[in-house]
C-alpha positions, 0 to 999 in steps of 0.5 A: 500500500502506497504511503503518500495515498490514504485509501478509504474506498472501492468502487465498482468499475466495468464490473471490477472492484478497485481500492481508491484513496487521496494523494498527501498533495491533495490533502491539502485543499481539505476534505468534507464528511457529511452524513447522518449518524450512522451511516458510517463516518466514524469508521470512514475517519478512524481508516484514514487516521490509523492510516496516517499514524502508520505512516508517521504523519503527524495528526491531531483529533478532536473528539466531543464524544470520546469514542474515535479517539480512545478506538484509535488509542487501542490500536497506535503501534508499539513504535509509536507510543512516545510519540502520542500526547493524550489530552483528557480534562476528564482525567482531573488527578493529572490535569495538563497544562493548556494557557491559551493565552500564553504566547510561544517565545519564537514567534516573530507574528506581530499580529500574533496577540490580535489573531488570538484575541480574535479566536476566543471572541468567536469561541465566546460569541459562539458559546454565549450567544444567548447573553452576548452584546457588543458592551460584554466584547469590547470589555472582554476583548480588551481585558484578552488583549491586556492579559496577552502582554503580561508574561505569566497571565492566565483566563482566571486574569480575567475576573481579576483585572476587572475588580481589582484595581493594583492588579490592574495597575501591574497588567497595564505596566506591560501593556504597549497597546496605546489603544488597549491601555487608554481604555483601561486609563482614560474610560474603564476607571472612570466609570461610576462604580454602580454602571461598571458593576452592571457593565460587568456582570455579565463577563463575571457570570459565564466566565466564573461558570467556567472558571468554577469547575476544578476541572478545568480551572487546574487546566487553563490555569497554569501559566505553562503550557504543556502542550507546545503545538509548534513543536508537535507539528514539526515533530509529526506528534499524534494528538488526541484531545478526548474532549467528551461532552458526557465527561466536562460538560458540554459547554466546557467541551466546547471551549477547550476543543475550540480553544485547542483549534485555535492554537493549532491555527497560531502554531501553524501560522507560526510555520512562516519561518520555515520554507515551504518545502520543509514544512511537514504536512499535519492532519487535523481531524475534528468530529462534529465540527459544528461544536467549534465552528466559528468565524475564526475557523472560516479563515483557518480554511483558506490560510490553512493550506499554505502552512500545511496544516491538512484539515480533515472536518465532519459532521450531520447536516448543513443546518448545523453551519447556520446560524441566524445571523450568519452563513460564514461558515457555510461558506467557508466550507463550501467555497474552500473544501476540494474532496467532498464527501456525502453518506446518506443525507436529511431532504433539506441537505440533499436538495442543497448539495444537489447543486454541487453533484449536478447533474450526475446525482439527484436528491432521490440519490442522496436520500436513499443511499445504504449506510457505507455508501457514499457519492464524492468529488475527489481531487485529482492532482488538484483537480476536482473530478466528476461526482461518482458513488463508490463504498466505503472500506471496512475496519482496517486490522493493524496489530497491536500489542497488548495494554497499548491504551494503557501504555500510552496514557501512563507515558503521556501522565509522566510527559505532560501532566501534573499533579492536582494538589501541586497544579492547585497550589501554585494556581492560589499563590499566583491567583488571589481571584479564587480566594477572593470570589466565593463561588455558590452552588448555582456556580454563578459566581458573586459580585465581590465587594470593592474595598472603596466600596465596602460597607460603613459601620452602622452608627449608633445614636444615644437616646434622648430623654424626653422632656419633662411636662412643665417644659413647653418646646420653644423655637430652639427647642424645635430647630435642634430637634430638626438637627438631631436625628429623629429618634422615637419616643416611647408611647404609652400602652393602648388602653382596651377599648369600651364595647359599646352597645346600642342600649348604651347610647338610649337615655336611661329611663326610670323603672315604672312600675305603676300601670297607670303612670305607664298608661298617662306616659303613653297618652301624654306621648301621642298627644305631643306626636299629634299635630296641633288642628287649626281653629277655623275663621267666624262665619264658616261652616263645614258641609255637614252644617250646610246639608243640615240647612239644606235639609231644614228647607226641603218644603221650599217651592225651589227644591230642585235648585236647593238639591242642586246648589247643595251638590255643587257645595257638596262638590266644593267641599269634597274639592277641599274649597272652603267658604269666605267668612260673610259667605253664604252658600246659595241654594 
């Protein structure tokens, strides 16, 4: 088998099957794996990869779940064993050494400090996307790019340099960003404290979140690292990062496995010194790209090429390289990827790749394809080919000896980890910020007091006496009583309230027990209610009187008229009319 061609499948030519691959040089314009679980990636990359180790290439993987890299570590051959840097966060008794923000001794990039600055802005974009605004960047891009110039500064200088002041004041004496430090001089330190402390709260609570997990705060805090990345990769080291979401956390696996990602970028970048031609070819593998896919690593595909840094990504469906802002990754991936790769794909993803198998595959044949089938267009001398189908190769077998994973970690343990109590040691002497920020069981750290700040002791006011009765107040009495601090004066006790009942509120009345002065009481009583009747003027009578008269009179001649005349004063007086005094009623 040809070492310069990694092959990975076989294709059914004029009813002949013939083993294909893809040349180093090739390699080199990257390659795209999509398809859905299951369909057979895992294996695709696992042949290509063990592949590469037998060959002496140097590689590195990075894992979210764990299962490529701990089947690769069962099979890396016995002559290649000191050759592997095995990082495993999960492994919290031998924590090793990764400060991103450390800048390696050789570098002669004097854009080294930006382009990594940049790197964790989109790796802090990406993972704190919910909470992210261009206040939390400009602060926090700062602070990343003061810590960048200290020698011996770590991520848990973060919280520091942001509520400590003297510590503040030694970060910027090695600062030679003229636009970095007059933010922390000329704007920072002049904010009110209550606007910075909101300002800041945000950076405090998912950076503490991070850094509050033993896990990781004995990794990224220690100002060594002790994976030299540069080194590696001209040394064709194999590098296994077990970045497991079940293991740290999935946000934690995100970080450290885009963080690992970006200092491969800056090693490789770093490669400038050396001539093209001595530049070693390094193969990067990441699995389930799309948990680090961000901004930065778009332009690690188009410069990547030049420095010899082969990237090899894979991952489920498109939708994962989309986010509602952005399609730049998407981009970058399709605009840049020479070999593309496709198993068996969701509706949506197949009528997108379509247009880039046209006219040769349709979406019915991107949809319906077996597991361990796969269409492709494979650079040729570095020349995209026409789209073809062929099927994978199954497990390659290498021979191993026995115990090898074992081997290789207890090698990697001595080479590059280092104790927990001595990493945690050193970490509280060089950062007072653990000590000094409790952290609660939400893991959201608390706010800690400033020391100008800090809260008075309360003062107490003597009592005053009250004034005795025969004192009246005066006017001084009552400007130094507005001077003095008002201080409440004792009241007497409330005394119960009277029940009151209706029976008390009647006048009482006398007991009689006689029968008749309660009868002349009664009378005396109504008479008084009883309206006093009006006397009625001389000379009027009532209608009884009148029809009497009439009466009295019935054998007069005009006895109709009389009838009559009394029925009309009959009527008068049912009206209520009443005769003039001298009147007369006329009959």
């Amino acid at each position: 088998m040809d070492d310069s061609v990694a092959y990975f499948a076989k294709t059914n030519f004029r009813n002949k099957e013939r083993m294909f691959g893809i040349q180093k040089k090739d390699r080199r314009q990257h390659m795209y794996v999509i398809g859905q679980t299951g369909t057979g990636k895992s294996t695709f990359l696992k042949n290509i990869a063990l592949q590469d180790i037998r060959s002496g290439h140097g590689i590195c993987i990075v894992d979210p779940h764990g299962e490529f890299v701990e089947e690769v570590l069962e099979m890396i051959p016995s002559e290649r064993i000191r050759d592997v840097i095995y990082f495993n966060p999960a492994d919290s008794n031998n924590p090793v050494g990764f400060n991103v923000l450390e800048v390696p001794e050789q570098t002669t990039n004097t854009d080294y400090r930006t382009i990594a600055a940049s790197g964790l802005m989109g790796i802090f974009t990406k993972i704190w996307a919910n909470v992210w605004s261009s206040r939390m960047e400009y602060i926090l891009n700062n602070a990343v790019l003061a810590l960048l110039e200290m020698p011996g500064a770590t991520l848990l200088g973060i919280q520091r340099i942001l509520i400590d002041k003297e510590y503040r004041k030694e970060v910027l004496s090695h600062v030679k960003n003229d636009q970095v430090r007059a933010f922390w001089t000329q704007e920072y330190d002049l904010w009110e404290p209550r606007f910075r402390n909101e300002a800041i709260a945000a950076i405090q609570n998912k950076v503490g979140q991070f850094l509050s997990s033993p896990l990781i705060r004995n990794i990224v805090g220690q100002p060594k690292t002790s994976l030299n990345l540069y080194d590696a990769m001209n040394q064709e080291k194999i590098i296994l990062v077990n970045v497991s979401k079940g293991r740290i956390g999935e946000d934690n696996s995100q970080l450290l496995g885009a963080m690992i990602i970006t200092k491969i970028q800056l090693a490789a970048m770093e490669r400038v010194q050396i001539p093209e031609d001595d530049r070693k070819d390094f193969y990067l593998y990441v699995d389930e790209f799309q948990n680090f896919a961000t901004d930065s690593f778009a332009s690690i595909l188009s410069e990547a090429r030049k420095y010899r840094l082969n990237i090899i990504i894979a991952h489920q469906y498109i939708g994962q390289l989309v986010t509602e802002t952005s399609t730049k990754v998407r981009d970058a991936v399709f605009g840049n990827v020479g070999t593309m790769v496709t198993f068996r794909v969701g509706a949506t993803d197949a009528e997108f790749l379509e247009k880039e198998f046209a006219p040769e595959v349709t979406i019915q044949d991107l949809v319906g394809l077996p597991n361990h089938n796969i269409f492709l267009k494979l650079m040729i001398n570095n020349v995209r080919c026409a789209p073809f189908s062929a099927t994978t190769l199954p497990p390659l077998a290498i021979d191993t000896e026995e115990r090898t994973a074992e081997k290789i970690i207890e090698y990697s343990r001595k080479t590059y980890a280092r104790n927990k109590d001595e990493v945690e040691t050193e970490i509280r002497a060089l950062s007072k910020i653990i000590d000094a920020i409790p952290q609660s069981k939400s893991h959201k750290p608390i706010s800690p007091v400033r020391s100008d700040h800090a809260p008075a002791r309360p003062v107490i006011v003597p009592r005053r006496e009250p004034p005795k009765q025969h004192e009246s107040y005066s006017s001084s009495h009552v400007k130094k009583e507005k001077e003095d601090v008002p201080v409440p004066q004792p009241t007497k006790p409330v005394e119960p309230k009277k029940v009151l009942s209706l029976a008390s509120l009647l006048p009482k009345k006398e007991e009689k027990n006689d029968a008749t002065d309660i009868r002349k009481e009664y009378t005396s009583r109504k008479e008084e209610k009883k309206p006093e009747r009006k006397k009625r003027p001389a000379g009027m009578t009532d209608l009884r009187e009148a029809l009497h008269r009439a009466l009295q009179k019935k054998n007069s001649p005009v006895r109709e008229n009389t009838q009559t005349s009394s029925s009309k004063e009959t009527k008068q007086e049912v009206r209520g009319e009443r005769l003039e005094p001298g009147q007369s009623v006329k009959l």
